[in-house]
KEKE-3310 file (N, C-alpha, C; in steps of 0.2 Angstrom, whole numbers, plus 5000, padded with zeros to 4 digits):
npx = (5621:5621:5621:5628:5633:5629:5640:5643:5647:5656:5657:5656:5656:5649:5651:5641:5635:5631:5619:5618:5604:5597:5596:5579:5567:5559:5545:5543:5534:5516:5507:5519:5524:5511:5509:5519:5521:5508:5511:5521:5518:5508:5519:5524:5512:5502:5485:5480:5483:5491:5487:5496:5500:5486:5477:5466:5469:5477:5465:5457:5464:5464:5451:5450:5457:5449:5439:5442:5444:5457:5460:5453:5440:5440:5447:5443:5452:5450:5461:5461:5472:5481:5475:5473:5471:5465:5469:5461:5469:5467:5476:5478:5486:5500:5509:5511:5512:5519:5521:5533:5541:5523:5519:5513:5500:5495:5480:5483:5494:5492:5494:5506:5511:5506:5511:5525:5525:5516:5516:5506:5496:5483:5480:5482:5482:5484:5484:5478:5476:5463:5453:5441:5442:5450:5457:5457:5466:5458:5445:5448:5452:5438:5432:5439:5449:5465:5477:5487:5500:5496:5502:5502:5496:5495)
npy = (5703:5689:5672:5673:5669:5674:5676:5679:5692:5690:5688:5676:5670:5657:5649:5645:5633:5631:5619:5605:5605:5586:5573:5570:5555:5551:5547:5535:5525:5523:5512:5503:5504:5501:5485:5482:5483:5477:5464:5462:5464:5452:5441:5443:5438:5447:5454:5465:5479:5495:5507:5521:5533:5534:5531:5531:5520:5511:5509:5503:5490:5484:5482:5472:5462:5460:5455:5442:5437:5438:5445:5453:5464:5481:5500:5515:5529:5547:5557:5572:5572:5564:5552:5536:5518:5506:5489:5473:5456:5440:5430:5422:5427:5425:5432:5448:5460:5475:5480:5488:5496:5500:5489:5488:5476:5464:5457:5441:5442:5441:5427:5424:5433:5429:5415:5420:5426:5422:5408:5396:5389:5388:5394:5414:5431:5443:5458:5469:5486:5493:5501:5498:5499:5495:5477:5459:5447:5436:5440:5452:5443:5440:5449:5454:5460:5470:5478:5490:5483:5481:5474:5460:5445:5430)
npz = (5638:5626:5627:5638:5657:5672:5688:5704:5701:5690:5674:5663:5647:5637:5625:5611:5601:5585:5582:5574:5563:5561:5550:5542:5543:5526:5523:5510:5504:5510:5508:5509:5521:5529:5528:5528:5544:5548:5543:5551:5566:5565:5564:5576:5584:5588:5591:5587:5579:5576:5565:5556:5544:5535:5518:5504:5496:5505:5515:5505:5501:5513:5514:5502:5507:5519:5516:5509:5521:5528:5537:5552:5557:5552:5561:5558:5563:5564:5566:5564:5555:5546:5547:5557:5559:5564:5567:5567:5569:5565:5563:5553:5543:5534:5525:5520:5508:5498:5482:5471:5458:5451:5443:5427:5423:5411:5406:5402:5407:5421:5426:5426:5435:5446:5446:5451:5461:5474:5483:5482:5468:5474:5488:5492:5486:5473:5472:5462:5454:5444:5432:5435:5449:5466:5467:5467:5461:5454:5451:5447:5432:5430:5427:5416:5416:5415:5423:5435:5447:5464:5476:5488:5499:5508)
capx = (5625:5618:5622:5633:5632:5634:5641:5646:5648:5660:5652:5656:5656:5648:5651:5635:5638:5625:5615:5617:5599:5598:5589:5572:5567:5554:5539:5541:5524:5509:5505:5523:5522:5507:5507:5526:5519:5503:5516:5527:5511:5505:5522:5522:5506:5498:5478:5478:5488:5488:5494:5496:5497:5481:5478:5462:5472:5477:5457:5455:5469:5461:5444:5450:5460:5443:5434:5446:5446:5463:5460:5445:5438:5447:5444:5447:5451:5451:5463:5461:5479:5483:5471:5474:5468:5464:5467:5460:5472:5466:5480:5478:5489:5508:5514:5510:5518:5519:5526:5535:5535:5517:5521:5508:5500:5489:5475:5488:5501:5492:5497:5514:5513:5503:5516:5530:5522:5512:5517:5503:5490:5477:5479:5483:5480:5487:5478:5478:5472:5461:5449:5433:5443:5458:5452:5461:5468:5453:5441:5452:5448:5432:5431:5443:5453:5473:5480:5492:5500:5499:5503:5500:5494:5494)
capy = (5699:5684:5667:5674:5669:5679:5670:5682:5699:5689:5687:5671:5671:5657:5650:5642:5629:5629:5614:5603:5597:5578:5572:5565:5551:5553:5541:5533:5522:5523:5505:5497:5505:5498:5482:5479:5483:5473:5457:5462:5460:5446:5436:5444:5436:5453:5454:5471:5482:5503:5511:5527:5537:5532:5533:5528:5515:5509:5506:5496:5486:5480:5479:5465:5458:5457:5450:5434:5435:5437:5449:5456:5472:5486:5504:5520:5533:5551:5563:5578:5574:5560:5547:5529:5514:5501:5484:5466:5452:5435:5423:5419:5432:5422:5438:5451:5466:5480:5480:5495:5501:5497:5485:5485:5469:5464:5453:5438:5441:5439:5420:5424:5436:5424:5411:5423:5429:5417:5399:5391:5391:5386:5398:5419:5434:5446:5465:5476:5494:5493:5507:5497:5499:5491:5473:5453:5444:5432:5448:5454:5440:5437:5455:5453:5469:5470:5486:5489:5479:5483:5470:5451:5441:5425)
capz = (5633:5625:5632:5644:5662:5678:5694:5708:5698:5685:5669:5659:5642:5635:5617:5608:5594:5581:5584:5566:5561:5560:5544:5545:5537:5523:5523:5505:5504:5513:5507:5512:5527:5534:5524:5535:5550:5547:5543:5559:5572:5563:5566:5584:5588:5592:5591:5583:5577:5574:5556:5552:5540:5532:5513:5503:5494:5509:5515:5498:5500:5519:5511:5498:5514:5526:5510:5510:5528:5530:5544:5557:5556:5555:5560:5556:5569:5562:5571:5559:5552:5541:5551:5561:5558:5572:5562:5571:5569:5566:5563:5547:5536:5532:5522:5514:5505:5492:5476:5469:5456:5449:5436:5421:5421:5407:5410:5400:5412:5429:5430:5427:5441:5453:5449:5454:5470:5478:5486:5477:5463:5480:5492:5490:5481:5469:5473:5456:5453:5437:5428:5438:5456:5468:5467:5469:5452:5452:5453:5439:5428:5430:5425:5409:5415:5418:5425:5439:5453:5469:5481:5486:5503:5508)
cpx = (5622:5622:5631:5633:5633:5634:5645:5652:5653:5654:5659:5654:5655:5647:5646:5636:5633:5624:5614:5609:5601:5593:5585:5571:5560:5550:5540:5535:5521:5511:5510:5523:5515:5506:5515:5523:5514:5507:5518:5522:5509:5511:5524:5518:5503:5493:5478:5484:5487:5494:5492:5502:5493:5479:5468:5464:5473:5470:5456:5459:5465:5456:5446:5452:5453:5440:5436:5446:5454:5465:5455:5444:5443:5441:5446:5446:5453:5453:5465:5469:5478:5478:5474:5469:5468:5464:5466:5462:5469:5470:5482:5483:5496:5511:5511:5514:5517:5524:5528:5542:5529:5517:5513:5504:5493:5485:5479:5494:5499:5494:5504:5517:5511:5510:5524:5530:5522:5516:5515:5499:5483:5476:5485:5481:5484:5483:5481:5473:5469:5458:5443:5436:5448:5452:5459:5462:5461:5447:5442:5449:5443:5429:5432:5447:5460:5473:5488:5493:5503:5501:5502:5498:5495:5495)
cpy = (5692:5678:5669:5674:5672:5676:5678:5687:5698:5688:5680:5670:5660:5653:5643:5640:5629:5623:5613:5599:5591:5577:5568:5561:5552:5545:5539:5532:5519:5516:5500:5497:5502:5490:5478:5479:5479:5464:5455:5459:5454:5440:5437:5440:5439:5450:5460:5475:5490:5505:5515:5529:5533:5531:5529:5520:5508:5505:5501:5490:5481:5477:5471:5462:5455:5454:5445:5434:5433:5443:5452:5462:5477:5493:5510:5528:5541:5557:5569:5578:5569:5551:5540:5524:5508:5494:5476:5461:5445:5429:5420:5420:5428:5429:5442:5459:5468:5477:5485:5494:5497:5497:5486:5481:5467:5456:5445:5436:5438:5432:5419:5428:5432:5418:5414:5427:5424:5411:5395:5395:5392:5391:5406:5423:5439:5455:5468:5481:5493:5499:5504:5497:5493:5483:5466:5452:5441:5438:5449:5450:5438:5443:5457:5459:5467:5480:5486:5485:5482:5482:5462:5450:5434:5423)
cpz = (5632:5625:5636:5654:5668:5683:5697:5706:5694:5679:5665:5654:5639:5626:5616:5603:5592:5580:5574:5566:5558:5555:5544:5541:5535:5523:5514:5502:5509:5514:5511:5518:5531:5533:5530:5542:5552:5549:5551:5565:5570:5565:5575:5587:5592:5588:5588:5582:5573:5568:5556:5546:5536:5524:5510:5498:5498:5513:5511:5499:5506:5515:5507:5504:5519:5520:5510:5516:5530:5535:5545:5553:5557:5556:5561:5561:5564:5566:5569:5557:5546:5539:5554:5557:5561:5566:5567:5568:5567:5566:5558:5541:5539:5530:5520:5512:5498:5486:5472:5466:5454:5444:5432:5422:5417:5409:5409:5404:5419:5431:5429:5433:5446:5453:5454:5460:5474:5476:5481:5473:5471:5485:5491:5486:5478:5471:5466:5458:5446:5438:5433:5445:5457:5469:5466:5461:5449:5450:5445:5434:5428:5425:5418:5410:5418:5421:5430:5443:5460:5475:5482:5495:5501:5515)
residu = (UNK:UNK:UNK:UNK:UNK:UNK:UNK:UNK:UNK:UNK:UNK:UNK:UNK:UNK:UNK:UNK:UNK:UNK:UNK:UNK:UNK:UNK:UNK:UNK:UNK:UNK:UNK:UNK:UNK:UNK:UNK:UNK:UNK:UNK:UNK:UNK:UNK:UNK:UNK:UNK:UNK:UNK:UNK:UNK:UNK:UNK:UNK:UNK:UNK:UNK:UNK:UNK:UNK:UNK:UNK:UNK:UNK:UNK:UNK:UNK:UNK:UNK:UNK:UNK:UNK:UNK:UNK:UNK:UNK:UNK:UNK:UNK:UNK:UNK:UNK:UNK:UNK:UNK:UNK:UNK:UNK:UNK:UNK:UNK:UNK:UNK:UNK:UNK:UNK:UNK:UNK:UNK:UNK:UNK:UNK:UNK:UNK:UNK:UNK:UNK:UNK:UNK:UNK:UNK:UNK:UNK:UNK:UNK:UNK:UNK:UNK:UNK:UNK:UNK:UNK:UNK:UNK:UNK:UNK:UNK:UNK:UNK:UNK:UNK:UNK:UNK:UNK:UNK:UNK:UNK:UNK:UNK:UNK:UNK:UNK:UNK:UNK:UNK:UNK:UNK:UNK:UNK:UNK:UNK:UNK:UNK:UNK:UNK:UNK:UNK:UNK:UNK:UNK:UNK)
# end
């Protein structure tokens, strides 16, 4: 008899509840996701900090990041699923964070969206997605190309 107990040639019966799955939470975005986490250790005052789920988006996004030096080396740990990303801290990063959804922005606009972002004109960046690759506002114009917005630093 299934879930029924035997104690001392009695049988005891048992009743099993069907067990309600609990709903899992869904990862939205990659980017915000690491981009929080990054901030979170940065006002913690850790030295490094581990991200997963990985994206190639998310790589680019760091890249512009170690290229202003607003964070060390990072590196990338591949465990045959989604992959880690080991990131070294320096002290430097105030905020930063996703923007969702991925507003437009033409090359005309970028200083309407730096002003609405970022602190100052002096310090921070803007990250867009263009046709020539993921790349800072300044980057952008130098380049004369608008496209999408994917974030900001400072």
């Amino acid at each position: 008899v299934r879930g029924a107990l035997f104690f001392r040639s009695k049988t005891i019966l048992i009743h099993q509840k069907k067990k309600k799955k609990k709903p899992k939470m869904v990862l939205i975005s990659v980017l915000n996701n690491c981009l929080n986490s990054i901030t979170n250790a940065e006002r913690r005052g850790k030295r490094q900090v581990l991200v997963r789920p990985c994206s190639n988006v998310v790589i680019r996004f760091l890249q512009v990041m170690q290229k202003h030096e607003y964070i060390g080396e990072f590196e990338i740990v591949d465990d045959r699923r989604s992959g880690k990303i080991v990131i070294n801290l320096n002290g430097r990063l105030n905020k930063c964070g996703c923007i969702s959804p991925r507003f437009d922005v033409g090359l005309e606009q970028i200083d309407q969206w730096q002003i609405n972002l970022l602190p100052s004109k002096q310090f921070g960046f803007l990250v867009l997605t263009t046709s020539s690759g993921i790349m800072d506002h300044e980057e952008a114009k130098r380049k004369k190309t608008g496209g999408k917005i994917l974030g900001f630093f400072y």
